[in-house]
C-alpha positions as CSV (number, residue, x, y, z in Angstrom):
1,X,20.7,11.0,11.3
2,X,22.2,12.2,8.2
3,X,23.8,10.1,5.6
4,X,27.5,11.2,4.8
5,X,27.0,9.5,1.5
6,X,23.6,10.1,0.2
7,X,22.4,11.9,2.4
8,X,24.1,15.7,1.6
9,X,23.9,14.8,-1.9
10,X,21.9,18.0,-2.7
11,X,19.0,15.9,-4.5
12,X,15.9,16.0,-2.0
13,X,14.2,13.0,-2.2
14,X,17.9,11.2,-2.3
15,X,18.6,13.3,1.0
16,X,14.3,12.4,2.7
17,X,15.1,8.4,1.6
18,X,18.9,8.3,3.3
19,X,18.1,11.2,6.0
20,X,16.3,10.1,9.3
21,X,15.2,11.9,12.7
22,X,15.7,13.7,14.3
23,X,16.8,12.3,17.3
24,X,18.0,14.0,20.2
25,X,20.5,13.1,21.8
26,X,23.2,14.2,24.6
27,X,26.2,13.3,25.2
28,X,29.8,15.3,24.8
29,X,33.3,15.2,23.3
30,X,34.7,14.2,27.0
31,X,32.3,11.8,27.6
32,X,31.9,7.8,27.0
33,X,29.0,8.3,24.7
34,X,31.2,11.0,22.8
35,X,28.9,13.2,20.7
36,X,30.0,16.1,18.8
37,X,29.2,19.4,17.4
38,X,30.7,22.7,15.9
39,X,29.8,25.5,18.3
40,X,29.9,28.4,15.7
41,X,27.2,26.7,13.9
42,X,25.0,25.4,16.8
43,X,24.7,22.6,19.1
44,X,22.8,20.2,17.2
45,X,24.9,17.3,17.4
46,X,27.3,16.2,14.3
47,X,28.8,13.1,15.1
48,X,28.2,10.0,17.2
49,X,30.2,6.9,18.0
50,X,28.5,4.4,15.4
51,X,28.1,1.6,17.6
52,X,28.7,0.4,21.6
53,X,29.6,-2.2,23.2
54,X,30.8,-3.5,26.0
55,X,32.0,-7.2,26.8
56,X,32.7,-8.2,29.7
57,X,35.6,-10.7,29.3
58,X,34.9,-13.3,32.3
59,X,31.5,-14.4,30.7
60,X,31.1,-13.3,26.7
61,X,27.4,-14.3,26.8
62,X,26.8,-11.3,29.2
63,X,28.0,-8.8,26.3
64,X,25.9,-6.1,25.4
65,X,25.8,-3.7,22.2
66,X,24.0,-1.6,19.9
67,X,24.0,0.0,16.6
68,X,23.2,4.1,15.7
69,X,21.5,2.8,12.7
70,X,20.5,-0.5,11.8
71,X,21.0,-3.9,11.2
72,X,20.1,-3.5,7.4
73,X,22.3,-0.7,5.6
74,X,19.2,-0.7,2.8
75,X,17.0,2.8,2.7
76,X,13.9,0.5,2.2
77,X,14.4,-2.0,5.0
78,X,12.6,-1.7,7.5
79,X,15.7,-2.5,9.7
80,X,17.2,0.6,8.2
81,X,16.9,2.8,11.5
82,X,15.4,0.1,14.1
83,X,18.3,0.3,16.5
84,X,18.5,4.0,16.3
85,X,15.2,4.5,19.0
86,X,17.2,2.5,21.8
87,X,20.7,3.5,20.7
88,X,19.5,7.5,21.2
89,X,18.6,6.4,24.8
90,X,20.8,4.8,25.6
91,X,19.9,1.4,25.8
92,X,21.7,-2.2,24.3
93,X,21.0,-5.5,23.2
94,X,22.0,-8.8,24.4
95,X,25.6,-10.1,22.0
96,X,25.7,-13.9,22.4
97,X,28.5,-15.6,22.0
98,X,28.9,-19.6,23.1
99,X,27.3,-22.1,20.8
100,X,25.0,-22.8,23.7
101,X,24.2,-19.3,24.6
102,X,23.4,-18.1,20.8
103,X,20.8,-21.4,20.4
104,X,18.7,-20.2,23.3
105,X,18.5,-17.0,21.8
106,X,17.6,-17.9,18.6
107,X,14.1,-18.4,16.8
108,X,15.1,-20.8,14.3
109,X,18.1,-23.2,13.7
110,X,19.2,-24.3,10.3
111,X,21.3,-27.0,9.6
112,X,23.7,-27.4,6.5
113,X,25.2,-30.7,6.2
114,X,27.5,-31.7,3.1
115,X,25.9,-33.6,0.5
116,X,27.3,-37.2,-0.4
């Protein structure tokens, strides 16, 4: 996963903190899980959808999604890349959406309530 910031910044540790992978993936420019690549340079793949998802719109707690990277955009996080393992194959994660549905799934609750 390369960085289109950072990560072709010509520095090398800039480009080893932003830089991760490889990963290999599959995948084509016809496909659902559109990947691409430039032929005349290889077929090592250049681009990826950034995120799936699908929702099924009959019962919203049943949607599904997943991130290429991360759910932390920060290099040192260690939630930098830990989508990126079941995004390249091709898996998802639960999306609650109901009130209900997304206080099952959670580990804690917290409360704000306005002070008087």
């Amino acid at each position: 996963m390369r960085s289109s910031t950072l990560g072709e910044s010509g520095i090398g540790p800039i480009e080893w903190l932003f830089n991760r992978g490889p990963w290999q993936v599959g995948g084509g420019g016809s496909l659902v899980d559109a990947t691409g690549w430039d032929a005349r340079e290889g077929y090592d793949v250049e681009t990826a959808p950034s995120m799936r998802m699908v929702v099924p719109l009959d019962d919203l707690d049943r949607a599904r999604w997943i991130n290429l990277t991360g759910a932390s955009g920060h290099a040192f996080n260690p939630h930098y890349t830990d989508q990126t393992d079941l995004w390249a194959a091709g898996e998802t994660l639960p999306w609650r959406f109901t009130a209900d549905a997304v206080g099952k799934a959670g580990e804690d609750v917290l409360v704000l309530t306005p002070g008087s």
